[in-house]
Backbone as ProteinMPNN parsed JSONL, in Angstrom:
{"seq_chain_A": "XXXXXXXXXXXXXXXXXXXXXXXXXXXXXXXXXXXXXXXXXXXXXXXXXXX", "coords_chain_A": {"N_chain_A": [[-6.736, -9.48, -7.123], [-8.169, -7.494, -6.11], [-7.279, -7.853, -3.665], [-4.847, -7.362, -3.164], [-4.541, -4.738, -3.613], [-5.757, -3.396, -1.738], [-4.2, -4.078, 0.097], [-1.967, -3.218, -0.2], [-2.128, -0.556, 0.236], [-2.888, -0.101, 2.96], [-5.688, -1.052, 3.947], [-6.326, -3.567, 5.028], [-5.019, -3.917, 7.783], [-5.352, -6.637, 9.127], [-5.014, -8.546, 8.176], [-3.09, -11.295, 7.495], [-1.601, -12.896, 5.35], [0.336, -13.297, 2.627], [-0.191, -12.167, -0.983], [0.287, -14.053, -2.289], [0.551, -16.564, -1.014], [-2.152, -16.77, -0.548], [-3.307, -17.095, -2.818], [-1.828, -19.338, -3.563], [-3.16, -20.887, -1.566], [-6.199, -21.076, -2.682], [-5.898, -22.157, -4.657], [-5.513, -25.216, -3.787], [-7.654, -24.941, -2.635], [-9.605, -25.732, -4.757], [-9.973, -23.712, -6.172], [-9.818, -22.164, -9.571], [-7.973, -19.642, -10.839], [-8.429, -16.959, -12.368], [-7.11, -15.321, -15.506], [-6.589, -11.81, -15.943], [-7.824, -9.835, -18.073], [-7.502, -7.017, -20.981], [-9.888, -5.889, -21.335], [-11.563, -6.873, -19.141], [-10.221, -5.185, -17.168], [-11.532, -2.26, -18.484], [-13.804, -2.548, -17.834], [-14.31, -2.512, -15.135], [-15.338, -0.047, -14.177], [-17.711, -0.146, -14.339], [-19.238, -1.845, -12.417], [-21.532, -2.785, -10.299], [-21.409, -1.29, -7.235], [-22.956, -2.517, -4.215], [-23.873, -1.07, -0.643]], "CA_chain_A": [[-6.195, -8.19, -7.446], [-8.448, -6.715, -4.981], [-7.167, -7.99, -2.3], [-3.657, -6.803, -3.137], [-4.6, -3.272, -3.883], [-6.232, -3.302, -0.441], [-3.356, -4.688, 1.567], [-1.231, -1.853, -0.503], [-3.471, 1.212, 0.321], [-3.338, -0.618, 4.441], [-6.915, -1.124, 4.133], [-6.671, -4.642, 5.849], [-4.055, -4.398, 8.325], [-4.69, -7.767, 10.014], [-4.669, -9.651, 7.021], [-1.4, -11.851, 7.442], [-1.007, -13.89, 4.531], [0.671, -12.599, 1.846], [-1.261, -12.827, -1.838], [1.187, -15.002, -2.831], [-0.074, -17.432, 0.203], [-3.867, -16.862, -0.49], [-3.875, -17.86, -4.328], [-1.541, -21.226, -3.22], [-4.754, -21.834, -1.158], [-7.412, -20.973, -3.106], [-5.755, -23.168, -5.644], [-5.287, -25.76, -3.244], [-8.949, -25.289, -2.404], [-9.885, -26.153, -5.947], [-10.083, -22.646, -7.301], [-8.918, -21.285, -10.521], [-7.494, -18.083, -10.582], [-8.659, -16.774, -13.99], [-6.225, -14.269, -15.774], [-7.191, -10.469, -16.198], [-7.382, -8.764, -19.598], [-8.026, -5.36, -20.564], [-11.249, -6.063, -21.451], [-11.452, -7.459, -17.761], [-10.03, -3.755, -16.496], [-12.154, -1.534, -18.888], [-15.088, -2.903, -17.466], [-14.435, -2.241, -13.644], [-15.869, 1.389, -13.355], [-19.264, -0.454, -14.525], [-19.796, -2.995, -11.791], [-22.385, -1.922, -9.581], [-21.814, -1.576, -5.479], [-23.675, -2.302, -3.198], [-23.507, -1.199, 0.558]], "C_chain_A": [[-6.705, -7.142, -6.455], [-7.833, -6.538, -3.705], [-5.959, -7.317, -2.251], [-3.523, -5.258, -3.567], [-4.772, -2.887, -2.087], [-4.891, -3.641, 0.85], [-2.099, -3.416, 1.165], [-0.89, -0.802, 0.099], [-3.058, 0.659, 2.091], [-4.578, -0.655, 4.831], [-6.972, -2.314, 5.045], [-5.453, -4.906, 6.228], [-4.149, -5.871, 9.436], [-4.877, -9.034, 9.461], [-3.45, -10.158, 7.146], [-1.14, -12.575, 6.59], [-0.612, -13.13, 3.694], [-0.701, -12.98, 0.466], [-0.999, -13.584, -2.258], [0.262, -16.645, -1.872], [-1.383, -17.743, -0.102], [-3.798, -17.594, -2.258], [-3.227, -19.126, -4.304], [-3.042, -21.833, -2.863], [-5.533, -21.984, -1.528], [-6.989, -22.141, -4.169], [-5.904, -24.864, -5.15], [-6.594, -25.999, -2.73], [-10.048, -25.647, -3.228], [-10.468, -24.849, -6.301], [-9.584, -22.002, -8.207], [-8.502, -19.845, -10.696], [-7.336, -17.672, -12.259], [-7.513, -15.121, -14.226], [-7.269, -12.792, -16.162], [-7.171, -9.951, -17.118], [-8.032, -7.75, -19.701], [-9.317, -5.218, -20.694], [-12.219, -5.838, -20.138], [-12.002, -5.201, -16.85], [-10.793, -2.259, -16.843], [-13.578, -1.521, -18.847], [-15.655, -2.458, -16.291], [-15.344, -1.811, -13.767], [-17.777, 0.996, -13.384], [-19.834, -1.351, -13.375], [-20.414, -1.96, -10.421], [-21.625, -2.124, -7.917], [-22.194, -1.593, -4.931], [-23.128, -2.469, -1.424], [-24.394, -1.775, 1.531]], "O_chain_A": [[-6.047, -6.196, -6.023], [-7.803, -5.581, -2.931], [-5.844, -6.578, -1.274], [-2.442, -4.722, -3.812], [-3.986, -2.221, -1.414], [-4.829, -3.444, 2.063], [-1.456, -2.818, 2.028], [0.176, -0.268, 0.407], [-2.858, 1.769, 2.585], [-4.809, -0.338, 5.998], [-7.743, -2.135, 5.987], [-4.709, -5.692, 5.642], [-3.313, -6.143, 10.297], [-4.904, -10.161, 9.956], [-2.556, -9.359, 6.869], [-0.157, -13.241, 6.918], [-1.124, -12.014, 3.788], [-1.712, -13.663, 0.628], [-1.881, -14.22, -2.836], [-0.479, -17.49, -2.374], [-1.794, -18.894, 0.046], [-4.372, -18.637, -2.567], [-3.78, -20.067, -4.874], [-3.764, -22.676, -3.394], [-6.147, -22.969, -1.117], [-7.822, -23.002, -4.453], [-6.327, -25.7, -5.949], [-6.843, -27.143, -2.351], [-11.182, -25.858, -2.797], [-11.597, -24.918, -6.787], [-8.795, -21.124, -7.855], [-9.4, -19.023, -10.51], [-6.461, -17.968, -13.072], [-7.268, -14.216, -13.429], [-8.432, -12.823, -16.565], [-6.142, -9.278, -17.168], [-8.929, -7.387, -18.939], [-9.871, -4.309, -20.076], [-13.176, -5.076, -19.998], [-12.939, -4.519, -16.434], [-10.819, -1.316, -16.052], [-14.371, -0.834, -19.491], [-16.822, -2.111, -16.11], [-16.376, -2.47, -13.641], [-18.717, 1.531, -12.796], [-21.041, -1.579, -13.464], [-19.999, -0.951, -9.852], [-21.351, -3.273, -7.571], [-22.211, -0.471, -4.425], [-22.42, -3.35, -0.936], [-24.031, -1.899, 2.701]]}, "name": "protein", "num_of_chains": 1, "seq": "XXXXXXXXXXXXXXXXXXXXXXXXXXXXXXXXXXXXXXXXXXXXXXXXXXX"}
């Protein structure tokens, strides 16, 4: 979801795959792609960043 906010916004213009493309692979690389719930989204603003 990040990544597709980011390619949105043109934060990573030399990203060429679509997201469509990247979650085939990741699946394909044996990763699950867990679903988002609001729970999920009402949590964001809490996750710490570090730079």
């Amino acid at each position: 979801m990040e990544i597709a906010v980011k390619l949105k916004i043109g934060k990573l213009p030399f990203f060429k795959v679509s997201v469509d493309e990247l979650m085939q692979q990741a699946v394909l690389d044996g990763f699950r792609i867990l679903p988002v719930a609001n729970e999920h989204i009402a949590a964001y603003p809490t996750i710490p960043l570090y730079e």
